[in-house]
C-alpha positions as CSV (number, residue, x, y, z in Angstrom):
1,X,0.0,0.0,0.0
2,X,1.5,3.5,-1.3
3,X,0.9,5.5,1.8
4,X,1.9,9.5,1.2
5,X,3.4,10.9,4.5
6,X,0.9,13.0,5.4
7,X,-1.5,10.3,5.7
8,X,0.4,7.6,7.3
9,X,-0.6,6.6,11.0
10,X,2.8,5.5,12.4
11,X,1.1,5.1,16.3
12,X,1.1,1.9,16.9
13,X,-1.3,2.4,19.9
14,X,-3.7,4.1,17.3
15,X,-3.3,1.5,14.9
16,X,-3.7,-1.4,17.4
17,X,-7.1,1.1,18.6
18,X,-8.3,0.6,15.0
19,X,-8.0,-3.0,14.3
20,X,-10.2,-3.4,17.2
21,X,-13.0,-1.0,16.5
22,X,-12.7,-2.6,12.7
23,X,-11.9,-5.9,13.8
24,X,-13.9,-7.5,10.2
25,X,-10.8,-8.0,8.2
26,X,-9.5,-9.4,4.9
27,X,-7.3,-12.5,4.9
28,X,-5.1,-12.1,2.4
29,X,-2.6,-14.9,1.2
30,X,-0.4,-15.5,-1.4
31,X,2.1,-18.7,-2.8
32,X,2.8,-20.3,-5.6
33,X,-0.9,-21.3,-6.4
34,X,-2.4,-17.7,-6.3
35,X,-4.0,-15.1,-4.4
36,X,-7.0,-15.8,-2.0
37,X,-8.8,-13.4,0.4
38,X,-11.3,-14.3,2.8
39,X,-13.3,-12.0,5.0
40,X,-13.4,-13.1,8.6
41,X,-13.6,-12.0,12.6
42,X,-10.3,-11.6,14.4
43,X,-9.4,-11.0,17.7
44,X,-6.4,-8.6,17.9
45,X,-3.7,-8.8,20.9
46,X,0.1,-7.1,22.0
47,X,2.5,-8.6,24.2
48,X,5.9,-7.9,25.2
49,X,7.0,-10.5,22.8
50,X,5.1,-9.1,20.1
51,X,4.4,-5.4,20.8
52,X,2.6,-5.0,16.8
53,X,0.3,-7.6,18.0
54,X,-0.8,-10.9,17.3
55,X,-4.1,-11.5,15.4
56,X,-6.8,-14.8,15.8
57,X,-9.4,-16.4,13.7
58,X,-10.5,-19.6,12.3
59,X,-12.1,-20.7,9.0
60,X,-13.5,-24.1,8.1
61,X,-11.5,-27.4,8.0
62,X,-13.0,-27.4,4.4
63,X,-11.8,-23.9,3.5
64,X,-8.0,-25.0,2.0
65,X,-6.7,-21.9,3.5
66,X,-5.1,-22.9,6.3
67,X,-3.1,-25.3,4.2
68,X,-1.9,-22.7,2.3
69,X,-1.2,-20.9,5.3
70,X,0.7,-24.0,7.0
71,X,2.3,-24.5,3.9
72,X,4.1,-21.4,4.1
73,X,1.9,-19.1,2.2
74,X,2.8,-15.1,2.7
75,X,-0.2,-13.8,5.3
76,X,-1.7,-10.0,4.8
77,X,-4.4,-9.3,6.7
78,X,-6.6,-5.3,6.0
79,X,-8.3,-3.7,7.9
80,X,-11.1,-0.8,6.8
81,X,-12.7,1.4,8.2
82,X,-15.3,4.6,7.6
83,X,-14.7,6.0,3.7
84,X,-16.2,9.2,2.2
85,X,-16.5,10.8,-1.0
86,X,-14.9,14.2,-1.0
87,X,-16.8,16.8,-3.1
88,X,-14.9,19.8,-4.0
89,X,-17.9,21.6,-3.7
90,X,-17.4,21.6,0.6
91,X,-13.7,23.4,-0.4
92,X,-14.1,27.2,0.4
93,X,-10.6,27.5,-2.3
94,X,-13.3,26.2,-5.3
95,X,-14.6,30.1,-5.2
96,X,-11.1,31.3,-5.3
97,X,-9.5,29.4,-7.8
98,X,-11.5,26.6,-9.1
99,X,-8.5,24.4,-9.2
100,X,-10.0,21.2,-6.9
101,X,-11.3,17.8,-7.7
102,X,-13.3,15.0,-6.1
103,X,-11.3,12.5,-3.9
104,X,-11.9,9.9,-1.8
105,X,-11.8,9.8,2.4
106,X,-10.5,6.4,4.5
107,X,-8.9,4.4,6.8
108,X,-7.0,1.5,6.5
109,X,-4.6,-1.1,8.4
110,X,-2.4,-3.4,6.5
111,X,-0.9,-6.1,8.9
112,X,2.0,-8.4,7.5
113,X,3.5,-11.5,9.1
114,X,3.7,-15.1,9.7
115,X,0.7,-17.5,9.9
116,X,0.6,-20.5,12.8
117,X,-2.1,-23.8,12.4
118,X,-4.3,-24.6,15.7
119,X,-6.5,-27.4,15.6
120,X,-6.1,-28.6,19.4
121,X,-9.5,-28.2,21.0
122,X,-8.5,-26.2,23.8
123,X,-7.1,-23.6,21.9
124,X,-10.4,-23.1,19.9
125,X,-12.3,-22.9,22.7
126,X,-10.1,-20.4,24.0
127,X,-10.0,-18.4,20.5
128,X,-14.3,-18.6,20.3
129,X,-14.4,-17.3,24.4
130,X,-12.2,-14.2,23.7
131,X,-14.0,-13.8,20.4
132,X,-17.5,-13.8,21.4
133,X,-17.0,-12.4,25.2
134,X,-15.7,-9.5,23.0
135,X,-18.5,-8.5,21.1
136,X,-21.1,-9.9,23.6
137,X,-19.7,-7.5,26.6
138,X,-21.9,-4.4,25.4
139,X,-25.1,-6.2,25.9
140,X,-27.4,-6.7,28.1
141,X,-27.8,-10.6,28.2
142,X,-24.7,-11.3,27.1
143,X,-24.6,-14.6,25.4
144,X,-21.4,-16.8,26.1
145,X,-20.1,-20.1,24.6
146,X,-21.2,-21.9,28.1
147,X,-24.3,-21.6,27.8
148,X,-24.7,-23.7,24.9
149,X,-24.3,-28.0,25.5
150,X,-21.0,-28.6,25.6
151,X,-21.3,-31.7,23.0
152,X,-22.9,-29.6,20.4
153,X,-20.2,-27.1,21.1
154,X,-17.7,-29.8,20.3
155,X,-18.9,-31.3,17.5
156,X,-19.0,-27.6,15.8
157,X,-15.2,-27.1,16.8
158,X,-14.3,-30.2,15.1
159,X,-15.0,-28.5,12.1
160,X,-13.3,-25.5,12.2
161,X,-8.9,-24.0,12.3
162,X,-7.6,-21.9,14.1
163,X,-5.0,-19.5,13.1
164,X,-2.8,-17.4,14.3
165,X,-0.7,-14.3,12.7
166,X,2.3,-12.8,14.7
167,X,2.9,-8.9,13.3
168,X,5.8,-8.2,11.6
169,X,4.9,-5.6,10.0
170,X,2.1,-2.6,10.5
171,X,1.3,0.3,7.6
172,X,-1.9,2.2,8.4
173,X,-3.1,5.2,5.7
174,X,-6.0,8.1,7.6
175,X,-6.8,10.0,4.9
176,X,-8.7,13.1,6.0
177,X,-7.9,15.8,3.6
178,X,-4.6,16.4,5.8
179,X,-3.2,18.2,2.5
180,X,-5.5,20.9,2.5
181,X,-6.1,23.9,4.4
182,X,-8.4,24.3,7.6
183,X,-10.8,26.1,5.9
184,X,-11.0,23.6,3.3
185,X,-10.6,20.9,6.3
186,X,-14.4,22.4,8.0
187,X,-16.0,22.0,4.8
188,X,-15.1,18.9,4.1
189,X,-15.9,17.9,7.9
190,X,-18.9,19.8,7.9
191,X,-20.3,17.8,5.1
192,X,-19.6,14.7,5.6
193,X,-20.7,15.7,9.2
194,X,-24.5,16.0,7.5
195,X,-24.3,12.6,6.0
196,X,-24.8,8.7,5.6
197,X,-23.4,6.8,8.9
198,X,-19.8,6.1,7.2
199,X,-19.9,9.7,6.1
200,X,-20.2,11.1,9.5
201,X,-17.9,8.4,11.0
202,X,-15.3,9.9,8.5
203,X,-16.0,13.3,9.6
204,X,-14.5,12.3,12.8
205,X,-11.0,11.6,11.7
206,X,-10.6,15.5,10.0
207,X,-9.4,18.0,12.4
């Protein structure tokens, strides 16, 4: 990803804050027999050992990407979050000069690194706990793997893999009209501020 200066997030903590409020990635990997993506849930983590982070998710046993992945398959996993169509009309210079054009507002992590295999049963279990506690916490009856039989639960994790990706490497682009002035900046904000839910969530990022 070509990441200008101006827009590239290089705090980690930020970046780290980002996977996990846009925690639906991409699966991205690539070898000798191709390119395959797959959209799944992860669970993001950092550690002393691995201060970028370590990422979690599972696929289906059927789903051959975890043999790629075992296999030795390079591992790229994105990350997206609110985008926004820019139009020059919200720039206060388009009066002045008339020199602007449209663009486009966004967020995105890239997160590079090496791909483990789990299929123990323990550390699925594990994995489906932190995923689901995770996104049931905000409610109010929160539902948690317990609380369904443990047999069926079983029989379900025999089907899927676990994987797990150590970051090696972390590029995250904001771009939120950083290269323009602040009177262009509060358009820009201002409209998007007016708009459809990923508009507005955009609008957040401009200062």
């Amino acid at each position: 990803m070509l990441v200008p200066g101006h827009f590239k997030e290089e705090n980690y903590d930020k970046l780290h804050q980002y996977i996990k409020d846009y925690s639906f990635g991409v699966l991205v990997v690539a070898d000798d027999n191709g390119i395959d993506a797959n959209h799944l849930p992860f669970h993001f983590s950092s550690s002393k050992e691995h201060p970028l982070g370590t990422l979690r998710c599972h696929v289906a046993r059927v789903n051959p990407v975890w043999q790629r992945i075992e296999n030795g398959a390079s591992v790229l996993v994105i990350f997206k979050g609110p985008d926004a169509y820019v139009s020059p009309s919200w720039y206060e210079t388009k009066a002045e000069t008339g020199k602007v054009v449209p663009t486009w507002n966004y967020l995105a992590v890239h997160a590079e690194g090496k791909g483990s295999i789990f299929r123990e049963h323990s550390w699925l279990i594990e994995h489906l706990h932190q995923l689901t506690d995770l996104h049931e916490s905000g409610r109010k009856n929160p539902w948690s793997v317990n609380d369904a039989p443990s047999e069926f639960t079983s029989r379900l994790v025999k089907a899927i893999v676990g994987i797990e990706i150590q970051i090696e490497k972390l590029i995250g682009q904001v771009k939120a009209s950083q290269n323009h002035p602040a009177r262009n900046r509060a358009g820009v904000k201002a409209g998007l501020a007016a708009g459809s839910a990923s508009e507005s969530a955009m609008s957040d990022f401009i200062s």
